[in-house]
N, C-alpha and C positions, 0 to 999 in steps of 0.2 A: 207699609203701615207700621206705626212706631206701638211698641208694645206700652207705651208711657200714658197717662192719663191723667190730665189736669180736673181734679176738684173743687168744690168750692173753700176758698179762702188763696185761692194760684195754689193751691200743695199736689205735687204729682203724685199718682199712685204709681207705684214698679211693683217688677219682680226683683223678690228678692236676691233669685240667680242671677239676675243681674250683675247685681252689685257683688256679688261672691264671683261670678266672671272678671268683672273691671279688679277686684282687687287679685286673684289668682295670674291673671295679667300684667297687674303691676307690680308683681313678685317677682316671677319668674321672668318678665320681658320677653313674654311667647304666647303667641295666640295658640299655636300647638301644643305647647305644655298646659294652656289652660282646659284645650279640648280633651286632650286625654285624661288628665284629672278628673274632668266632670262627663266623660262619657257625652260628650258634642261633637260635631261637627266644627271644624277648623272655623270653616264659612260662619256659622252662628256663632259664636265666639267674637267672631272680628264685625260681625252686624251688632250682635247687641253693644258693644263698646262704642260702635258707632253712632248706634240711636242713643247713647248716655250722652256720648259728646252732644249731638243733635240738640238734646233737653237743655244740657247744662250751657249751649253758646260757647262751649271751649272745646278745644283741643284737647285729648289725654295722653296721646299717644302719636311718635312721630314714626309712619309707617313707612320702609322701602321694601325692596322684595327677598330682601336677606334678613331685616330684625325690625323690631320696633326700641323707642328711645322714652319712656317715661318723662314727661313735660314737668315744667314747675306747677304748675296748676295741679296737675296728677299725685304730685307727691305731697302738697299742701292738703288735698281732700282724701288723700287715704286713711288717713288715724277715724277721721270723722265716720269713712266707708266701714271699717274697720267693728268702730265700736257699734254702730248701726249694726250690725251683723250678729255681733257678740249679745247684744240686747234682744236680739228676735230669738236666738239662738235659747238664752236664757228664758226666754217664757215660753218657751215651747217645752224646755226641760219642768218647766214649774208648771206648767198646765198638765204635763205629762204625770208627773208626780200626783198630779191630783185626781187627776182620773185612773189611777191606778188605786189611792186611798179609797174613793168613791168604788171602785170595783169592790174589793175586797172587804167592804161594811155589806153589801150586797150582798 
């Protein structure tokens, strides 16, 4: 069952560990270094990159049973995975912020 979720307007909803797996992945060129970074399972790691592939119709990763190989596609949608990250990341710090002001008047 694909953890992806098509909305109205075709816009998928994900998780955003997702996308924090696929790029950790295409960093390091290790479903194993991704799992232990994030405290996963090897197995979940290399499914969710799957079900990404799955979504996107592409390829990201060229897998044998010694390494994976980072595709042109993979390395063209990272800065995009990237900054997607960076911007969730950023309002959660500013949402944070504000519910810490909103404490503290309280």
């Amino acid at each position: 069952m694909l953890n992806f979720r098509r909305v109205a307007g075709g816009c998928y909803v994900i998780k955003s560990g997702f996308i924090a797996f696929f790029i950790t992945t295409a960093r390091s060129n290790s479903f194993k270094e991704t799992a232990e970074k994030w405290g996963q399972l090897r197995r979940e790691v290399s499914r969710s990159n799957k079900e990404l592939e799955s979504v996107l119709g592409e390829i990201l990763f060229y897998r044998n049973t010694r390494s994976i190989i980072v595709t042109a596609f993979c390395r063209d949608i990272l800065p995009e995975c990237e900054a997607v990250i960076e911007k969730v990341n950023d309002i959660f710090t500013t949402c944070g912020k504000i519910h810490r002001n909103i404490k503290s008047i309280v």
